[in-house]
NUKOL-871966 format. One record per residue (C-alpha): x negated, y negated, z negated; residue in three letters. Coordinates in nm, 3 decimals, always signed. Layout:
BEGIN
        c1        c2        c3   rest
         X         Y         Z    ala
...
This chain:
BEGIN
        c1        c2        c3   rest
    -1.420    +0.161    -6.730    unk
    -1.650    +0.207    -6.461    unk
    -1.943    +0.466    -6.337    unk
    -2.061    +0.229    -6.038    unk
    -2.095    -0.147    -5.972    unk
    -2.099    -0.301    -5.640    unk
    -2.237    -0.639    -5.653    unk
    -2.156    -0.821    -5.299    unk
    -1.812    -0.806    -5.158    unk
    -1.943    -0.851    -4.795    unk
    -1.910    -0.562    -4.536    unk
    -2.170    -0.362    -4.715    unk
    -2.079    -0.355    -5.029    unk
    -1.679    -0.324    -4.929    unk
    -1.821    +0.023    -4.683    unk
    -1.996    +0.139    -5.041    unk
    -1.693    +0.120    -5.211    unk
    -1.465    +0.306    -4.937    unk
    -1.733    +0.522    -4.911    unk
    -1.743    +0.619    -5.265    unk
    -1.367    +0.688    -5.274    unk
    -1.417    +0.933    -4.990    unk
    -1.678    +1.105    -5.201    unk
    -1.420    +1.119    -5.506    unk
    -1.607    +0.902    -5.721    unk
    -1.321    +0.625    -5.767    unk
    -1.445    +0.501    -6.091    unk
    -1.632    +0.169    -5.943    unk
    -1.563    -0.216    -5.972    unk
    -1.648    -0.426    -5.683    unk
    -1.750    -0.774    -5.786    unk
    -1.765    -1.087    -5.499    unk
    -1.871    -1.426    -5.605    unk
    -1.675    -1.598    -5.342    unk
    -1.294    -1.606    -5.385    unk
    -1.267    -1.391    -5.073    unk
    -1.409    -1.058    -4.909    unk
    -1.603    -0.990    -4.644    unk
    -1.882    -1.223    -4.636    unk
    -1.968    -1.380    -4.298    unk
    -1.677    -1.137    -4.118    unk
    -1.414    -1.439    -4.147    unk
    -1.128    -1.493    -3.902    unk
    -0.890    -1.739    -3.851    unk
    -0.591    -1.798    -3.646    unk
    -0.515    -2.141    -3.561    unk
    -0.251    -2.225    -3.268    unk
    -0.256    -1.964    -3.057    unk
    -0.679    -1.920    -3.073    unk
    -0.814    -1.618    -3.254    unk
    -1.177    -1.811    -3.383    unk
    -1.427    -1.611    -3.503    unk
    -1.677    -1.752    -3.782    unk
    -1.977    -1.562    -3.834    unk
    -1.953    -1.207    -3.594    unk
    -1.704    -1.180    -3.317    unk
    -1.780    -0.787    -3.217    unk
    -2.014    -0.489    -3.320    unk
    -2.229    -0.314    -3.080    unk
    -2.089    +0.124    -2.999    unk
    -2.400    +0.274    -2.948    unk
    -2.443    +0.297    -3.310    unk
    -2.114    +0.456    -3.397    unk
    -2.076    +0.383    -3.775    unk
    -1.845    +0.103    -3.681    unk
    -1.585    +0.296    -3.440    unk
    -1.610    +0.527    -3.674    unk
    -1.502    +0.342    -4.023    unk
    -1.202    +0.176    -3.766    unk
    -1.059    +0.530    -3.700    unk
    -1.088    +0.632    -4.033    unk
    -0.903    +0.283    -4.112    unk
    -0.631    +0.407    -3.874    unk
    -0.788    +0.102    -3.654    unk
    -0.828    +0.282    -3.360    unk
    -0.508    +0.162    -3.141    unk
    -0.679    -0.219    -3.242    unk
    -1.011    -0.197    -3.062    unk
    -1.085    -0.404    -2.794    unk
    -1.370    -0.371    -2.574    unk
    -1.567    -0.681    -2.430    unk
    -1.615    -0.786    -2.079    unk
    -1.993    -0.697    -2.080    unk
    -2.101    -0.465    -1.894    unk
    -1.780    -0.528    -1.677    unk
    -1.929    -0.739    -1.440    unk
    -1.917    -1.031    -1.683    unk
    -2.231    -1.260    -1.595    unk
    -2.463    -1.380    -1.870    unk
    -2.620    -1.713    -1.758    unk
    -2.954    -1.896    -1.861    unk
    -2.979    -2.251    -1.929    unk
    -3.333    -2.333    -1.733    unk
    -3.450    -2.609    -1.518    unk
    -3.132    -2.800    -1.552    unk
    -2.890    -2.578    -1.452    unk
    -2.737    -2.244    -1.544    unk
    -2.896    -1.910    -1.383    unk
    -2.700    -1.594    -1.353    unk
    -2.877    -1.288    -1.487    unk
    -3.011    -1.097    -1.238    unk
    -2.837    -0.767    -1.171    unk
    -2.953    -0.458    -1.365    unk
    -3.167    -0.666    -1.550    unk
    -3.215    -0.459    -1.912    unk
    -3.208    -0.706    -2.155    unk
    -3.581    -0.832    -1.976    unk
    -3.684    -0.589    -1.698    unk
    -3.561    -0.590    -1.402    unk
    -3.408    -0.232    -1.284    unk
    -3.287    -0.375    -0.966    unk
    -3.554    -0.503    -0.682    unk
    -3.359    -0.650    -0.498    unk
    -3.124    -0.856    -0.714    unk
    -3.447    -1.001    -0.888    unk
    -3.619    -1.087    -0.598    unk
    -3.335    -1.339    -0.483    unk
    -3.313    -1.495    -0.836    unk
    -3.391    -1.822    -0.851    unk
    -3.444    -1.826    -1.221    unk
    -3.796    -1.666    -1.179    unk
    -4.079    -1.860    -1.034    unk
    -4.291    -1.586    -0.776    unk
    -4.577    -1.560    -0.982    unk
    -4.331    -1.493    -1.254    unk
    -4.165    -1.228    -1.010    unk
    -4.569    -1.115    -0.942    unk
    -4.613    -1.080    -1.292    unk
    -4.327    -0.866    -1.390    unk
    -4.363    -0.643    -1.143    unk
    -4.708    -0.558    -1.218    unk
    -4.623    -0.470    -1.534    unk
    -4.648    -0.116    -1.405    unk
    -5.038    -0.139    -1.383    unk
    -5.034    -0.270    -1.761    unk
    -5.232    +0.034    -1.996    unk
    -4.990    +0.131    -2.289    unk
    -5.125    +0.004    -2.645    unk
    -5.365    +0.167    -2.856    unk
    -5.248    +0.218    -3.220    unk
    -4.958    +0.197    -3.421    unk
    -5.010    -0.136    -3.539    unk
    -4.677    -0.358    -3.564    unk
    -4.650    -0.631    -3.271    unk
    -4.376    -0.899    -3.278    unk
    -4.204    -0.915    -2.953    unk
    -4.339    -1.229    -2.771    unk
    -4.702    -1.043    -2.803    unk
    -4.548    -0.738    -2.679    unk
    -4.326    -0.882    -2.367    unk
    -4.602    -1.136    -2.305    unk
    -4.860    -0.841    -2.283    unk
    -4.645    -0.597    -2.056    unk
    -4.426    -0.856    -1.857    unk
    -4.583    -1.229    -1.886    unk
    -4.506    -1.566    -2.023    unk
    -4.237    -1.629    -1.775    unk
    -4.009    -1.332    -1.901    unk
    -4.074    -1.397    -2.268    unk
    -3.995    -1.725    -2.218    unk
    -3.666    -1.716    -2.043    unk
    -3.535    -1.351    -2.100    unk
    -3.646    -1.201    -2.398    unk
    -3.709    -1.477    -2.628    unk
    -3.394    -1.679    -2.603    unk
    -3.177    -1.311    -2.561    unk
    -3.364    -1.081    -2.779    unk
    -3.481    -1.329    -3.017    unk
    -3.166    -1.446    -3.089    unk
    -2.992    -1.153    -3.188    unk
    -3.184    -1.191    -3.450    unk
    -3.198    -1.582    -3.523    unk
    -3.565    -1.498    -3.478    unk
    -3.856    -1.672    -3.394    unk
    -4.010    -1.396    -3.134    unk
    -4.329    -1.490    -3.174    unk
    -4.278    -1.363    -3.618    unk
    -3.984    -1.089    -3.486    unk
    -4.134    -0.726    -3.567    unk
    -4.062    -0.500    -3.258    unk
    -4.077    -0.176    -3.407    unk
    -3.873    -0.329    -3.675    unk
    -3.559    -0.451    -3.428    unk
    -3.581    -0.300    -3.062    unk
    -3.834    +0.043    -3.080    unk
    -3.684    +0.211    -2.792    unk
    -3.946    -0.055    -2.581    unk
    -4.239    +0.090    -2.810    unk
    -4.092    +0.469    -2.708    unk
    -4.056    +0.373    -2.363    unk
    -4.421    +0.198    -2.328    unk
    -4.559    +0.567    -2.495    unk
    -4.326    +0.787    -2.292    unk
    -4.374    +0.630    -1.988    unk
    -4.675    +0.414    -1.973    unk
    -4.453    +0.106    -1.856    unk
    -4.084    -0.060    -1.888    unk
    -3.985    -0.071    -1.570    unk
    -4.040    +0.279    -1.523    unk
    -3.876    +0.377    -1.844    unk
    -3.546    +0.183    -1.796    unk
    -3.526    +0.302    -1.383    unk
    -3.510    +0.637    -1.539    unk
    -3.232    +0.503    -1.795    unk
    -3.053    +0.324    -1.558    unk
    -3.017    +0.672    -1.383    unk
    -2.889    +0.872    -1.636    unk
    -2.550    +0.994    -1.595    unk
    -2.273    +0.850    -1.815    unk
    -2.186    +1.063    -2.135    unk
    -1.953    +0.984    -2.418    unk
    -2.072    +0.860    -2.698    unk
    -2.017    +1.038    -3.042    unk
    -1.709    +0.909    -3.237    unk
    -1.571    +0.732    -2.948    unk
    -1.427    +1.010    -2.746    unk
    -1.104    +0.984    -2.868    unk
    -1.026    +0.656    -2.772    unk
    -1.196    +0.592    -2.460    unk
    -1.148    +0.993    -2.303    unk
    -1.479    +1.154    -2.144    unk
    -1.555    +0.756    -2.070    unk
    -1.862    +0.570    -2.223    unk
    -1.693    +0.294    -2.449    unk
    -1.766    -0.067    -2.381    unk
    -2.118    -0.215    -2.513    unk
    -1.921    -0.430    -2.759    unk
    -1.619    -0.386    -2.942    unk
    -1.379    -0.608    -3.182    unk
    -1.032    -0.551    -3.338    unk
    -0.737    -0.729    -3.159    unk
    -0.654    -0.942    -3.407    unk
    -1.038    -1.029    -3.496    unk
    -1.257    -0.888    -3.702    unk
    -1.118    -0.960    -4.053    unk
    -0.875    -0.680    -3.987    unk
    -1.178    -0.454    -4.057    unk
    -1.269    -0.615    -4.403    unk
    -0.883    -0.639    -4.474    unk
    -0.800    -0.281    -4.418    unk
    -1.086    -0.190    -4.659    unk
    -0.965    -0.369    -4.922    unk
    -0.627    -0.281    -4.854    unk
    -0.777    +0.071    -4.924    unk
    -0.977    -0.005    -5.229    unk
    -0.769    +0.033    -5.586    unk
    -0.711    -0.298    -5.659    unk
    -0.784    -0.282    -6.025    unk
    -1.122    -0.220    -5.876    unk
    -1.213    -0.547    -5.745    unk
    -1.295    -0.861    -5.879    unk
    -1.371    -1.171    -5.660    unk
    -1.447    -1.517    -5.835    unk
    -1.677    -1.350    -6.027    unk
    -2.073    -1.350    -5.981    unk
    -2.305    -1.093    -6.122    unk
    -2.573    -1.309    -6.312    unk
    -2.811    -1.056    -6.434    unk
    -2.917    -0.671    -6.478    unk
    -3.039    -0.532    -6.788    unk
    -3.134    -0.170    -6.946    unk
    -2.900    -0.052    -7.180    unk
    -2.861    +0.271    -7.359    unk
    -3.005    +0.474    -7.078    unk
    -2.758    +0.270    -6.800    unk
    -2.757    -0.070    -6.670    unk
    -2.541    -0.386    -6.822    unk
    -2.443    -0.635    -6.566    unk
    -2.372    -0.982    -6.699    unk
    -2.119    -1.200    -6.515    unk
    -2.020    -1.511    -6.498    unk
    -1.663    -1.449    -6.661    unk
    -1.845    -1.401    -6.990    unk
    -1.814    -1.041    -6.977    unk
    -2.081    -0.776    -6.852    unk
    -2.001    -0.413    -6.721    unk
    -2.246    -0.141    -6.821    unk
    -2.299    +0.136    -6.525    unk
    -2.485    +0.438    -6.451    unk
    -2.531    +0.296    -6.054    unk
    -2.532    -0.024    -5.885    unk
    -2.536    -0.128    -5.566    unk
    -2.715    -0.397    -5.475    unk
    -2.498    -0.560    -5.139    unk
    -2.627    -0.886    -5.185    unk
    -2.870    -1.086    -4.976    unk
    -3.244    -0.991    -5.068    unk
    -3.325    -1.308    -5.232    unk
    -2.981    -1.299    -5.428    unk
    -3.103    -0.931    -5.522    unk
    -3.440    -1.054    -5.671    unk
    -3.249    -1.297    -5.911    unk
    -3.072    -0.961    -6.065    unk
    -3.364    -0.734    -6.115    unk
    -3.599    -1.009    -6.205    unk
    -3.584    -0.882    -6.602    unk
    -3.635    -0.502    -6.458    unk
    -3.878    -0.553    -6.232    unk
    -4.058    -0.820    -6.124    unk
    -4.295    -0.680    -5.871    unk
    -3.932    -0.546    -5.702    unk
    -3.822    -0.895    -5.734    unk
    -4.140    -1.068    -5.545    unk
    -4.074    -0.786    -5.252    unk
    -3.751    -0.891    -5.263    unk
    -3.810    -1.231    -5.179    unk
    -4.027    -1.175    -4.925    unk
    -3.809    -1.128    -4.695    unk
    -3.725    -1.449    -4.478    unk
    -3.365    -1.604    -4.433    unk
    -3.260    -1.877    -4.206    unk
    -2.973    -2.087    -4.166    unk
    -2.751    -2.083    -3.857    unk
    -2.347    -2.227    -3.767    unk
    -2.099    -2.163    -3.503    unk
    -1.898    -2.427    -3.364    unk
    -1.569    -2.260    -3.149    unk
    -1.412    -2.548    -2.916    unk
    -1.054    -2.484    -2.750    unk
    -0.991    -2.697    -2.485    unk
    -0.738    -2.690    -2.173    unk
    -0.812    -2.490    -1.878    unk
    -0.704    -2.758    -1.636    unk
    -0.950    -3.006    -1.793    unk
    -1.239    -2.760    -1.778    unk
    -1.397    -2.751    -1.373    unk
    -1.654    -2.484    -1.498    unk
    -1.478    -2.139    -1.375    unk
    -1.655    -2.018    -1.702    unk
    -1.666    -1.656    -1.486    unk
    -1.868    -1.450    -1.724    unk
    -1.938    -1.356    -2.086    unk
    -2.196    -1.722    -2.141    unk
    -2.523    -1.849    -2.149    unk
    -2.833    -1.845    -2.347    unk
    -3.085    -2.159    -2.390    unk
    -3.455    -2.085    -2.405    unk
    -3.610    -2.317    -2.704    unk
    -3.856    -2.472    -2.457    unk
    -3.543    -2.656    -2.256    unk
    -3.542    -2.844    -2.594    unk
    -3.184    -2.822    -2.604    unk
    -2.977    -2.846    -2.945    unk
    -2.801    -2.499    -2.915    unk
    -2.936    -2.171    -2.840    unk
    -2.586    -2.010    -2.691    unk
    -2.251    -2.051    -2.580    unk
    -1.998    -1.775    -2.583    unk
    -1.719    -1.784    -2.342    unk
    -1.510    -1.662    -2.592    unk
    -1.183    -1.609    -2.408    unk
    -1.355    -1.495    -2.135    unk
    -1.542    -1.220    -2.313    unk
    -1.237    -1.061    -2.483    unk
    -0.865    -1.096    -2.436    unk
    -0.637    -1.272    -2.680    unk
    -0.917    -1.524    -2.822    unk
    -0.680    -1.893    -2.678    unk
    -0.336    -1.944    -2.507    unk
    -0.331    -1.855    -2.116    unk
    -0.306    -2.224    -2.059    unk
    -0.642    -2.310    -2.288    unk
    -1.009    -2.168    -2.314    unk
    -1.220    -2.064    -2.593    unk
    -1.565    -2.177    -2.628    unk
    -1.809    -2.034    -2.937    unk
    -2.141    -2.297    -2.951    unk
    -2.463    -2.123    -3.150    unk
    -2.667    -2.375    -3.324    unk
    -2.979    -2.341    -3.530    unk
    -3.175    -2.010    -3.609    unk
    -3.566    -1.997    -3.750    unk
    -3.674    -2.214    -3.477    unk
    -3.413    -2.496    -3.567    unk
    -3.285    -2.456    -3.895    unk
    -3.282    -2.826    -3.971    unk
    -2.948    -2.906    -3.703    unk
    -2.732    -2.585    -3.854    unk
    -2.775    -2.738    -4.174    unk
    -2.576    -3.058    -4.097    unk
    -2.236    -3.108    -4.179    unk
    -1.897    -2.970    -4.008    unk
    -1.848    -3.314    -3.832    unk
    -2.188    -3.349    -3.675    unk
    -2.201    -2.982    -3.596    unk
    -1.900    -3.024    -3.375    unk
    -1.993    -3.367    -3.290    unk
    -2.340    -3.183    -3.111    unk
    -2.147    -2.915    -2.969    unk
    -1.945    -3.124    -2.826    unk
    -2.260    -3.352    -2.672    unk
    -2.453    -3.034    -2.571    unk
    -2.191    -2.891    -2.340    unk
    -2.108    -3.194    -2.211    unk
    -2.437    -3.229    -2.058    unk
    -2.438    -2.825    -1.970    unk
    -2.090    -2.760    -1.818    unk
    -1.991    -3.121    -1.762    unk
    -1.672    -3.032    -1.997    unk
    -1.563    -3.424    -2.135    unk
    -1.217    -3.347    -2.231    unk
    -1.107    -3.363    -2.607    unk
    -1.101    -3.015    -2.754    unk
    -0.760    -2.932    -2.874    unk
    -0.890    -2.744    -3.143    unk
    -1.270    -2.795    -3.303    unk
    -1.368    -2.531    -3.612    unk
    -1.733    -2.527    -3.753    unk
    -1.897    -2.259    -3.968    unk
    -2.214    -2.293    -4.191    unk
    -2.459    -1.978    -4.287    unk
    -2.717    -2.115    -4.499    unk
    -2.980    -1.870    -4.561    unk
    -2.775    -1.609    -4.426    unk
    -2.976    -1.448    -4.163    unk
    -3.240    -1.192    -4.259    unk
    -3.588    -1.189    -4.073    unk
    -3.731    -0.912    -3.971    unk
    -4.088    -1.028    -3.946    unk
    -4.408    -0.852    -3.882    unk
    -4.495    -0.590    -4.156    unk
    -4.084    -0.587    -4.187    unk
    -4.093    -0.159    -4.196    unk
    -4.379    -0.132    -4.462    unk
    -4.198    -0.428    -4.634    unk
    -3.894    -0.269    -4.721    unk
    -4.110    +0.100    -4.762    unk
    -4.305    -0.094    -5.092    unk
    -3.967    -0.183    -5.196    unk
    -3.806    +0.157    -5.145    unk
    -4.046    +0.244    -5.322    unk
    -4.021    +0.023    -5.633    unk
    -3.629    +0.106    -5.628    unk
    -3.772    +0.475    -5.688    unk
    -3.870    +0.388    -6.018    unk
    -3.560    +0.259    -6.134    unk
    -3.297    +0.589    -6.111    unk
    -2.929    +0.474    -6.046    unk
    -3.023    +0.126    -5.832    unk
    -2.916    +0.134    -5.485    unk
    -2.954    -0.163    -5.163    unk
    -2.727    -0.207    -4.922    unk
    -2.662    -0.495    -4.614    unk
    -2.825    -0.639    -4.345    unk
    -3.199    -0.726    -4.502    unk
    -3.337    -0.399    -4.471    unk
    -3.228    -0.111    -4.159    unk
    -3.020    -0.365    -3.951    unk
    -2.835    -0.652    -3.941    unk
    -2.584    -0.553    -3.736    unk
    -2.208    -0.439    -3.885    unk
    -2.238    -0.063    -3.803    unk
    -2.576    -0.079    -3.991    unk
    -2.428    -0.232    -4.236    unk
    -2.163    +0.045    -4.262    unk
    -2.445    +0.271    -4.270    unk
    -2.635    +0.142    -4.542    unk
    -2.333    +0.102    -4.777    unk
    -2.211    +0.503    -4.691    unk
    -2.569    +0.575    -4.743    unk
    -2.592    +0.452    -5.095    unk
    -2.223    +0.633    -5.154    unk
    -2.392    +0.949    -5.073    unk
    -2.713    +0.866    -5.273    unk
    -2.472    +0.887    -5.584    unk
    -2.277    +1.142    -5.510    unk
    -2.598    +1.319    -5.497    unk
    -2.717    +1.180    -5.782    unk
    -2.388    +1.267    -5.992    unk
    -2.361    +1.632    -5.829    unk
    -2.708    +1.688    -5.929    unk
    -2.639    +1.603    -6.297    unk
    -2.304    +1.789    -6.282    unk
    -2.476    +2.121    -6.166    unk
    -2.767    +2.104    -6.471    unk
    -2.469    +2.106    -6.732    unk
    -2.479    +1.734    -6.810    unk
    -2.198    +1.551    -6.906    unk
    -2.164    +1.233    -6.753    unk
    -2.020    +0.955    -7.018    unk
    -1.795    +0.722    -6.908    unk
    -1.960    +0.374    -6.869    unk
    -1.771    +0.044    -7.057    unk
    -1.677    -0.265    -6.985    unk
    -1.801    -0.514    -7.317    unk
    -1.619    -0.821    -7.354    unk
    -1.872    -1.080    -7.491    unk
């Protein structure tokens, strides 16, 4: 018997179901198509390397993450990253890698100095940026992707070899579709507050150091690292949730197929044969997967659905030797702006940017390939991908040896896209859901891609019920016990 379904055994949909347990509502199934949980967090552990296959850490500043690992009793297992740590992040440009100039911001420059003696800026760049000052702040509210807005207040130069190739590919985004206010509107507050970047993030850069909330208890009065994983890599999140889950609860191997009505609830069909009927369910599937299981309730909910982009990307992690790599490989990477027509758009020093990824005697190298502007080469198969890993860092680091170990990882149409219009997007869909009482989203397609926002969204729709039930208990209403029909 259940009250609640969770369709998508990914990080969402596995925060949902903890989630719901800490509300007291433990009557739920959890239902995964793929024989395992977790989604894209997968980890493996492979002669000494600690490999990482889709996300390798989750960013503090939003703290749902820190959070859901102390409540794990995860705490003692966090790791911060060398980021921040004087850990260089290098840009592939011109033939040869550029260190980031210090207190660069993610693209403005809060340093004069530093920037001035770069070499990866031309001086009209240079000229460019720093007029940015004397730019007037937008008129409007209108939604501007991010190469409009960092080619209006900073020039072509910074779009093109900071922002783009950084901020865009957070995202796996093209910059010139990637909504702004949608992914990175503290630049949008910043232009309105102060009238100009460089001003804003001086005044940042300035601020003295407080402790973030959640954190304080591992890290003292200290702000925690930027980035964070678990020692033994991320799956030890997704494990410890299951681990916590009833395990009469969860079903993986077994794919919702449609939604229906039903006697004032909802009946799930799976692929098993059976269906489950529900007075909730949670929806912690990709978008497009989503619009496949409400098609029969609502189409116009189904189109919006679908409207939301997804592109394909894979990660290739190399282990090699350190005494056959020359490259010191100081520093957390690089980054490869799309117009050095390259075949990857990153490369991770993986053992470099957190301790315990290889053996002391080897190195651990994480190669990103494909993304909305290159879709086509993440779509090949394990062997190539490695193959053009392989070729492209070759020609970038000079590194010839044979790997000792060589792992690939697919994500087709696993990357959301939050393109222009992204906000009022997922608003006319909100909106839609309205009309349906007990059906809930959660996961990366609509307030964040990132794990802690995925957290969020999945505790979010746990409340949203407990609400919803609480609500129903308080105007005398018995709730019935939902079924599970064997067809």
């Amino acid at each position: 018997m259940t009250k609640t379904v969770i369709v998508g055994g990914g990080i969402s949909g596995l925060a949902t179901a903890f989630h719901l347990q800490e509300c007291g509502l433990r009557e739920f199934t959890l239902i995964e198509g793929a024989p395992r949980w977790g989604g894209k967090i997968t980890t493996a552990h492979e002669d000494g390397f600690t490999i990482e296959g889709g996300p390798d850490s989750f960013i503090t500043q939003k703290t749902a993450g820190t959070e859901l690992c102390r409540r794990l009793g995860l705490e003692d297992q966090l790791v911060g990253s060398n980021i921040g740590k004087g850990a260089t992040v290098y840009i592939w440009s011109g033939g040869r890698l550029h260190a980031m100039p210090e207190g660069m911001m993610l693209m403005a420059p809060t340093m004069v100095i530093p920037f001035l003696r770069s070499r990866l800026f031309s001086w009209p760049g240079k000229l460019r940026m720093g007029m940015e000052v004397f730019v007037p702040r937008a008129r409007g509210d209108q939604d501007e992707s991010l190469a409009g807005f960092v080619r209006r207040r900073l020039g072509a130069e910074a779009l093109n070899k900071i922002a783009g190739p950084l901020m865009g590919g957070i995202y796996a985004a093209d910059p010139e579709r990637l909504s702004l206010k949608s992914t990175f509107p503290i630049f949008l507050e910043m232009e309105k507050k102060y009238g100009s970047l460089l001003r804003g993030m001086m005044k940042r850069a300035k601020r003295p150091v407080k402790p973030e909330a959640g954190t304080r208890a591992a890290h003292g009065s200290k702000r925690p690292p930027m980035f964070m994983t678990l020692r033994g890599g991320l799956q030890q999140l997704s494990d410890a949730l299951v681990a916590q889950l009833p395990q009469e609860s969860l079903r993986a191997g077994c794919s919702a197929l449609a939604v229906h009505r039903h006697a004032g609830r909802y009946r799930i069909d799976l692929s098993d044969g059976s269906c489950l009927l529900a007075e909730d369910v949670v929806f912690a599937t990709p978008s497009f997967v989503t619009a496949d299981l409400v098609e029969q309730l609502d189409p116009v909910l189904a189109q919006r659905l679908r409207a939301i982009r997804y592109v394909s990307t894979a990660t290739v992690s190399l282990g090699f030797r350190r005494s056959e790599i020359a490259h010191p490989l100081q520093g957390a990477g690089f980054i490869v702006p799309p117009s050095e027509g390259r075949r990857i758009t990153a490369c991770s020093w993986s053992s470099a940017k957190f301790q315990h990824r290889a053996p002391e005697d080897c190195v651990l190298l994480r190669v990103f390939i494909g993304g909305a502007l290159a879709e086509e080469l993440a779509e090949q198969d394990e062997a190539a991908l490695v193959r053009l890993a392989r070729e492209e860092l070759q020609a970038i680091l000079g590194i010839a040896a044979t790997p000792v170990l060589a792992k690939a990882y697919r994500w087709p149409k696993a990357n959301p896209q939050y393109d222009l219009g992204h906000e009022e997007r997922v608003a006319e869909i909100e909106r839609s859901l309205s009309n349906l009482p007990g059906l809930h989203l959660a996961g990366a397609a609509y307030h964040g891609p990132g794990i802690p926002d995925c957290i969020q969204s999945g505790r979010k729709a746990a409340q949203a019920i407990a609400a919803r039930h609480a609500r129903a208990e308080s105007a005398g209403r018995s709730e019935p016990s939902s079924v599970c029909i064997e067809s």
